[in-house]
C-alpha positions as CSV (number, residue, x, y, z in Angstrom):
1,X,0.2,14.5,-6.3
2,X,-0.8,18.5,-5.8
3,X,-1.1,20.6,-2.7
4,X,-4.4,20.8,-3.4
5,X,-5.0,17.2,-3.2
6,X,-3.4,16.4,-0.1
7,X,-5.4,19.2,1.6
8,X,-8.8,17.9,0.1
9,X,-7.7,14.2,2.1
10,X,-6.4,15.8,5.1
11,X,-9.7,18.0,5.4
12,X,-11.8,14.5,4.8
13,X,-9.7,12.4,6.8
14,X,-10.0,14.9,10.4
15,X,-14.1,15.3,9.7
16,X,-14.6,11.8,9.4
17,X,-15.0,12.1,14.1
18,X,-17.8,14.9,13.2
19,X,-19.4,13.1,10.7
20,X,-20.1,9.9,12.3
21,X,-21.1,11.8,15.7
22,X,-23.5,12.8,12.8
23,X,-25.5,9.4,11.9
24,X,-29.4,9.2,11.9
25,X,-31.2,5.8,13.3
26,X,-32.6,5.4,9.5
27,X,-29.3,5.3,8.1
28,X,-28.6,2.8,5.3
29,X,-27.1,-0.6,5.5
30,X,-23.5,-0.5,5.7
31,X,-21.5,-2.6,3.3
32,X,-19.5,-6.3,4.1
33,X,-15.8,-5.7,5.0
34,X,-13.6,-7.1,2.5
35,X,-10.6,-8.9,4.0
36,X,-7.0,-9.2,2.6
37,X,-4.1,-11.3,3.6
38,X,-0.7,-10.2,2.3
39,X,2.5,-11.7,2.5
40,X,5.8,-10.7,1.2
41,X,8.9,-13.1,1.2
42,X,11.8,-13.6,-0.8
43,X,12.0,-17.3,-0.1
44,X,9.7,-17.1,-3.5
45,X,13.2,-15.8,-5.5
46,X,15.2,-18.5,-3.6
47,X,16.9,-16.3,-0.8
48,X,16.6,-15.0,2.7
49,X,18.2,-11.9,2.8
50,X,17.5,-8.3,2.8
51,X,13.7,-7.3,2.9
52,X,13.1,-10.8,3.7
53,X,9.1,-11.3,5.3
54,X,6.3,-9.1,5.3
55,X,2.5,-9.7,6.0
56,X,-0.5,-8.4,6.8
57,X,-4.0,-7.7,7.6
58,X,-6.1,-5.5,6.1
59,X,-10.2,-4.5,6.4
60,X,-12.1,-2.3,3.9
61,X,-15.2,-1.2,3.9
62,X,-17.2,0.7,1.6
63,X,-19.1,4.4,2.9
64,X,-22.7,4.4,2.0
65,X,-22.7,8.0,0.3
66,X,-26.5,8.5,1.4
67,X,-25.3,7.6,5.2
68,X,-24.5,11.1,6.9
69,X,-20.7,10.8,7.5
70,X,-20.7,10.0,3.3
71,X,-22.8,12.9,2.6
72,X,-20.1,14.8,5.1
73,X,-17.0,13.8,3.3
74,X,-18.7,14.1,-0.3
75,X,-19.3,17.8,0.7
76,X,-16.0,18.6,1.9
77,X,-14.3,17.1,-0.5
78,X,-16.2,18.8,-3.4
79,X,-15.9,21.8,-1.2
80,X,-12.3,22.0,-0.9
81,X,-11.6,21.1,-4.2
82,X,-13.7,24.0,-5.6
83,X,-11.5,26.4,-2.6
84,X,-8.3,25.3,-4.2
85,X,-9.3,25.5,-7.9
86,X,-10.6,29.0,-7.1
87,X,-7.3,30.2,-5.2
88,X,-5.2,28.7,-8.1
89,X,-7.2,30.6,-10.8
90,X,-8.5,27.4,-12.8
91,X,-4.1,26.4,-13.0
92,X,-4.8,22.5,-11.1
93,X,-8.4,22.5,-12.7
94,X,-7.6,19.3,-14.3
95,X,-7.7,17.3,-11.0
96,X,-10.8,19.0,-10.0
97,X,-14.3,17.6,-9.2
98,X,-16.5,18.3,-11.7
99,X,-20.2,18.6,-9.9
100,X,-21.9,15.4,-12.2
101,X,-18.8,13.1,-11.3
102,X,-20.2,10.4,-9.1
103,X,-17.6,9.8,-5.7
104,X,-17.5,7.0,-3.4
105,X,-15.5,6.1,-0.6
106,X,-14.2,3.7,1.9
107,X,-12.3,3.4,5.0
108,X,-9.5,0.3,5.9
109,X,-7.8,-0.7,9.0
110,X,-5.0,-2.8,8.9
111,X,-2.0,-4.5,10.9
112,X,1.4,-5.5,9.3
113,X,5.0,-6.4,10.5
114,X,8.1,-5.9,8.0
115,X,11.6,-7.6,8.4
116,X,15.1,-7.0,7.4
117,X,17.9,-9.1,8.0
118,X,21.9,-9.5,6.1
119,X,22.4,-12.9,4.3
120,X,24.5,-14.5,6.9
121,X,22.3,-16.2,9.2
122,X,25.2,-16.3,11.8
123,X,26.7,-12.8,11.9
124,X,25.9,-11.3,15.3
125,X,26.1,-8.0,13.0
126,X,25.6,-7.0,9.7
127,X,28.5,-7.8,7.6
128,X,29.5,-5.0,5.0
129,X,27.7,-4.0,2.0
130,X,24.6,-6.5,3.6
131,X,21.4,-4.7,5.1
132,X,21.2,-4.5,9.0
133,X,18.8,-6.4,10.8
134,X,15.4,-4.2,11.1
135,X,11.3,-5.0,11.6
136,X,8.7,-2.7,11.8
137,X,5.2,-3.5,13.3
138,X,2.7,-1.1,13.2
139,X,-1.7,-0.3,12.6
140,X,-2.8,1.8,10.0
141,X,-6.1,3.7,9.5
142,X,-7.0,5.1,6.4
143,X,-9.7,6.9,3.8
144,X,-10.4,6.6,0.1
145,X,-12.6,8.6,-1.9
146,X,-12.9,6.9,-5.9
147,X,-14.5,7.6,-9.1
148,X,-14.3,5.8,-12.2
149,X,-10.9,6.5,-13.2
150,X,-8.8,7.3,-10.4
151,X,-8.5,6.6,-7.1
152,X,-7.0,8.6,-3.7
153,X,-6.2,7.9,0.1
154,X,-4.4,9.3,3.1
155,X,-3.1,6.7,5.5
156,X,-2.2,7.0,8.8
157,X,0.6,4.2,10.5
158,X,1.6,4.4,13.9
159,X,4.1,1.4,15.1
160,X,7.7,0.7,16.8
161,X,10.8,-0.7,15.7
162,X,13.4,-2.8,17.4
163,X,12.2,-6.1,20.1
164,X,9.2,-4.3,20.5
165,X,7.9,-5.8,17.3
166,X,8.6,-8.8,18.2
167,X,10.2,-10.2,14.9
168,X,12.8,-11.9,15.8
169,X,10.3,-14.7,17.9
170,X,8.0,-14.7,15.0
171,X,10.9,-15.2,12.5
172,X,12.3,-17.7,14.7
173,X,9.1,-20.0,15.4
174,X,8.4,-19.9,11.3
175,X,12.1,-20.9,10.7
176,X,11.3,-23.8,13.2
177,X,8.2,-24.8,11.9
178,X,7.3,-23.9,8.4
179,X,10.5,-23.5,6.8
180,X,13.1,-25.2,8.4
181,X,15.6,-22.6,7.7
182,X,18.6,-21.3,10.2
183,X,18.0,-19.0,12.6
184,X,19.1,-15.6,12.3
185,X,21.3,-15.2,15.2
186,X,22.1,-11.3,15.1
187,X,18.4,-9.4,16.1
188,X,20.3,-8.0,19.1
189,X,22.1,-5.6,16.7
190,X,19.2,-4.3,14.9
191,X,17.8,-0.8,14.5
192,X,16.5,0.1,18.1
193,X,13.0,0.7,19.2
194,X,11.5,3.9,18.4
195,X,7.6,5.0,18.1
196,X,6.8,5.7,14.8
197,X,4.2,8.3,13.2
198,X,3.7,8.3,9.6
199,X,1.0,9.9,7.0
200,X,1.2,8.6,3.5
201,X,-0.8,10.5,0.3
202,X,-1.4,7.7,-3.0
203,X,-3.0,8.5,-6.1
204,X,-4.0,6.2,-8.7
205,X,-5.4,6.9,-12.5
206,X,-6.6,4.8,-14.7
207,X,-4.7,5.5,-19.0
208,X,-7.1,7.3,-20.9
209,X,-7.5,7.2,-24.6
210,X,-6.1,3.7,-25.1
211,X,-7.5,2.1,-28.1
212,X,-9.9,-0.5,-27.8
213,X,-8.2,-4.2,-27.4
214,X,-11.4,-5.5,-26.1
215,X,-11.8,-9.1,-28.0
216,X,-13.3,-12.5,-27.2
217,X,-13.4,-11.5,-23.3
218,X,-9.7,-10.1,-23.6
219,X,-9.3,-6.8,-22.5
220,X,-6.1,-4.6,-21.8
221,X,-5.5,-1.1,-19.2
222,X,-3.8,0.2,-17.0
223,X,-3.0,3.1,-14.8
224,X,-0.3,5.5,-13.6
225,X,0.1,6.8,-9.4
226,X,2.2,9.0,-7.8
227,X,2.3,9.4,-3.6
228,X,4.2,10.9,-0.8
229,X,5.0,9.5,2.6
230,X,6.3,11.5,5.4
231,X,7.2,10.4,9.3
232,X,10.0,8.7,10.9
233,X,9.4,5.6,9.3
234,X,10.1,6.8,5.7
235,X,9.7,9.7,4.1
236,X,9.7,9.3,0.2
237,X,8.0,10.4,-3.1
238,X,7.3,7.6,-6.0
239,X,5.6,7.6,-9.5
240,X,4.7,4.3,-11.3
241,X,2.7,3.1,-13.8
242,X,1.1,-0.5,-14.1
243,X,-0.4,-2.7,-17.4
244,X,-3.2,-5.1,-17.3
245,X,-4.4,-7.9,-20.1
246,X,-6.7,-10.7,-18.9
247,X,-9.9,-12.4,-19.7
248,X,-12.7,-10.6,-18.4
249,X,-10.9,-7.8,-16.9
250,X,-12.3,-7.2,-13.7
251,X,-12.2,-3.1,-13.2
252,X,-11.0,-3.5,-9.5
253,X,-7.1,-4.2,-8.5
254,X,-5.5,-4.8,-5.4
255,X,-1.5,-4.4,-5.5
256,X,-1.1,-7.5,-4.1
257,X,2.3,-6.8,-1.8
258,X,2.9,-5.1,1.5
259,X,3.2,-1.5,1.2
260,X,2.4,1.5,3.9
261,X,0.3,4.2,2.5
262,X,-0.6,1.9,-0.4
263,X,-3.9,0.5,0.7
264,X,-5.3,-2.7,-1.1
265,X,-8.8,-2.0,-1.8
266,X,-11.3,-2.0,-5.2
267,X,-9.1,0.8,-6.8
268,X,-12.3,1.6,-9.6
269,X,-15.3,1.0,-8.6
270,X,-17.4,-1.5,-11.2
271,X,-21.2,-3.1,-9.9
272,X,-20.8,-5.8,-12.2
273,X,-17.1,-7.0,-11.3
274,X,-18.6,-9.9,-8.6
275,X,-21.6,-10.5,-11.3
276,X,-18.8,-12.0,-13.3
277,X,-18.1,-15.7,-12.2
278,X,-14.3,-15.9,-13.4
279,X,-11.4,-13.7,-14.7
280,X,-7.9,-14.5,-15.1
281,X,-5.2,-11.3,-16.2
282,X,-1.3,-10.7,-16.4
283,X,0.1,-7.4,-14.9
284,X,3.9,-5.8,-15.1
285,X,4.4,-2.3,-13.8
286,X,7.4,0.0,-13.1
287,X,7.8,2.3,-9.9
288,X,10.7,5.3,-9.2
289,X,11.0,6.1,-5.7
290,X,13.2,9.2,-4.0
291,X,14.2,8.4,-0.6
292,X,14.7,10.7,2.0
293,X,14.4,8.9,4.9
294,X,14.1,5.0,5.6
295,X,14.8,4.1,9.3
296,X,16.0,0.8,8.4
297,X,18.5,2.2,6.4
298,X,19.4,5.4,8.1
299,X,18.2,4.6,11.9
300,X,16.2,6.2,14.3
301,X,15.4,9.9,14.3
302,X,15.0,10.5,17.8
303,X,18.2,8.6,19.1
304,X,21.7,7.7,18.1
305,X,22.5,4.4,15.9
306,X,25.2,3.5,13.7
307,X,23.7,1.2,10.7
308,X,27.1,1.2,9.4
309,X,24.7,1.9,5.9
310,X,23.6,4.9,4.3
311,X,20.1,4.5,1.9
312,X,20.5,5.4,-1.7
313,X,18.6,8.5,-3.1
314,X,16.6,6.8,-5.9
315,X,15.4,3.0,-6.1
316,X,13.7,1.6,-9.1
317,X,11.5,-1.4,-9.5
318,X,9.6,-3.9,-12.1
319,X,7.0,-5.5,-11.0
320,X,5.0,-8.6,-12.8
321,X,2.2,-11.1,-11.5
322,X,-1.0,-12.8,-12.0
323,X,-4.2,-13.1,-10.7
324,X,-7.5,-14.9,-10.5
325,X,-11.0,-13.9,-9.4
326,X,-14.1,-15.9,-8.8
327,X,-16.5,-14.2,-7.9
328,X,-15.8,-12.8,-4.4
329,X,-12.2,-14.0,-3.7
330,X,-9.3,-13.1,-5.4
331,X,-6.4,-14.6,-5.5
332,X,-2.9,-12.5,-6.5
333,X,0.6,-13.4,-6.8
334,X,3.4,-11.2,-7.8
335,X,7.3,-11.2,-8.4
336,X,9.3,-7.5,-7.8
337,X,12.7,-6.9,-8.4
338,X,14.4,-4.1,-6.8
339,X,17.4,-1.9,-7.3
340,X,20.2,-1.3,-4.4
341,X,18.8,0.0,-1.6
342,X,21.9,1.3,0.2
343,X,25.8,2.5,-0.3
344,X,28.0,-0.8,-0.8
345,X,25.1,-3.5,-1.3
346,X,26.2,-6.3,-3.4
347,X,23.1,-7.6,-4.9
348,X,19.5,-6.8,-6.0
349,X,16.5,-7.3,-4.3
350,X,14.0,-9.9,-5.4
351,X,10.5,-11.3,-3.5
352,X,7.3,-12.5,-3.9
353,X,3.7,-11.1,-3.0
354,X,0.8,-13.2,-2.3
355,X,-3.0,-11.7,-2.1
356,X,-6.1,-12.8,-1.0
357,X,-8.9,-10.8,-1.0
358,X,-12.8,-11.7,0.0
359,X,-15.9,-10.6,1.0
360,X,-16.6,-11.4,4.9
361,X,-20.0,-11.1,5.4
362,X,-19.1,-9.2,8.5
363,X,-21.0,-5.6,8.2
């Protein structure tokens, strides 16, 4: 991720007011809103501990480019790009815009809530080397722009810690209903409320150069990302790469778990991907994340709290799944394990990811 880069998105993302002040009555049809349901829970590794639920809501929509706010953002993108290249002297040329490469772009909204909890049900606090109780619910807003072989957003999340995002009555009516599991009886200790602003930067490339696997339907890629989040929700920097084989390989992939800044939306754009009336693929990927900041970890910034914890600099993860797609739904599950977290935790974290992902109908 370059300076030049997250200029480009924050220049696109603070036009977008302008350009849609900007539409014409002849302007082209807009396209559906694809819908994704996420949920995270580590009931799928046979625990309840640590990052223990998350789920979401997400809405993405695709930007006609011949609509007026696409033609706005396709010029200041190219615009800013060619600003930075020439300022640089040619140096960051590689992640240029060339002027035949074809763009398009999208925009998502999305709500989520994330929970944290120790293993001990019935500790009113978090014992040692366990995680302290924490949840997160926020909205986010974001803004793609894609070609062919790679992919970039800028995300904005506001949301509030503590009661205020109401975790432990959601977490409590689930354990009553659906799972029939204790009730965590310590959300009175848990990181405080606090109003949270965060902007996130992800960018996503597809390998080049791989040889051609393509046989009998069976095809194999992948791609490699790097992003930046900053705010005082978490501020971190991760790179990653992730592998694909399947049967008819659909060019689109949604990372099927709950992740701020890290949008699930058609990642390359591909006409013929809902042409195609079933593919089935296997993915693994790897991601190394440095943590400066992580409120459930290290508290609020704007007020004092002990979380008797201190998050660890680094984190590591391996990530494999499956997924299915016939012809407008997909359907993605996924299993991530996750190095310690924090100073003095005694175990690994493991949880599953379930995606779907369709076409509403809803323009």
């Amino acid at each position: 991720m370059t300076l030049k880069t997250l200029a480009i998105y924050t220049l696109a993302f603070f036009s977008m007011n302008n350009a849609s002040g900007q539409e014409s009555l002849d302007m082209p049809e807009p396209s559906d809103w694809q819908v994704l349901l996420q949920l995270d829970n580590d009931l799928f590794s046979g625990s309840d501990r640590d990052y223990t639920n998350g789920v979401r809501i997400g809405f993405v929509q695709e930007i006609p480019l011949e609509s007026s706010e696409g033609q706005t953002m396709n010029r200041r993108v190219r615009e800013g790009s060619n600003q930075f290249t020439k300022k640089l002297q040619g140096k960051l040329g590689m992640f240029g815009i060339k002027p035949d490469t074809e763009l398009s772009f999208a925009r998502g909204f999305g709500m989520n809530q994330l929970m944290f909890t120790p293993e001990d049900p019935l500790a009113l606090r978090a014992p040692d080397g366990e995680r302290p109780y924490a949840s997160w619910l926020g909205l986010e807003y974001s803004l793609h722009y894609k070609t062919d072989y790679y992919a970039n957003s800028i995300t904005l999340s506001v949301g509030t810690t503590g009661e205020s995002s109401l975790a432990q009555p959601t977490q409590n009516w689930v354990h009553r209903n659906i799972s029939h599991s204790p009730l965590f009886q310590g959300w009175d200790s848990q990181v405080p409320s606090e109003l949270t602003l965060n902007l996130h930067f992800d960018h996503k490339q597809r390998f080049r150069g791989l040889p051609n696997l393509t046989r009998g339907g069976l095809k194999f890629d992948g791609y490699y990302e790097g992003g930046i989040a900053a705010g005082n929700f978490r501020s971190d920097a991760y790179v990653g790469a992730l592998a694909r084989i399947g049967y008819r390989l659909p060019s689109s992939f949604s990372m099927p778990r709950v992740q701020l800044g890290n949008y699930g939306h058609q990642l390359f754009p591909d006409k013929n991907d809902y042409g195609r009336k079933f593919s089935a693929y296997a993915f693994a990927g790897v991601r190394a994340t440095g943590v400066l900041h992580d409120i459930t970890l290290d508290g609020p910034v704007f007020r004092k709290f002990d979380t008797s914890v201190e998050s660890k600099p680094l984190v590591g993860e391996l990530l494999v799944g499956w997924g299915l797609r016939y012809r407008k739904v997909d359907l993605v599950f996924s299993q991530t394990i996750r190095s310690d977290e924090f100073t003095g935790q005694t175990a690994n974290q493991q949880f599953g990811s379930f995606m779907l992902r369709f076409q509403s109908g809803i323009r």
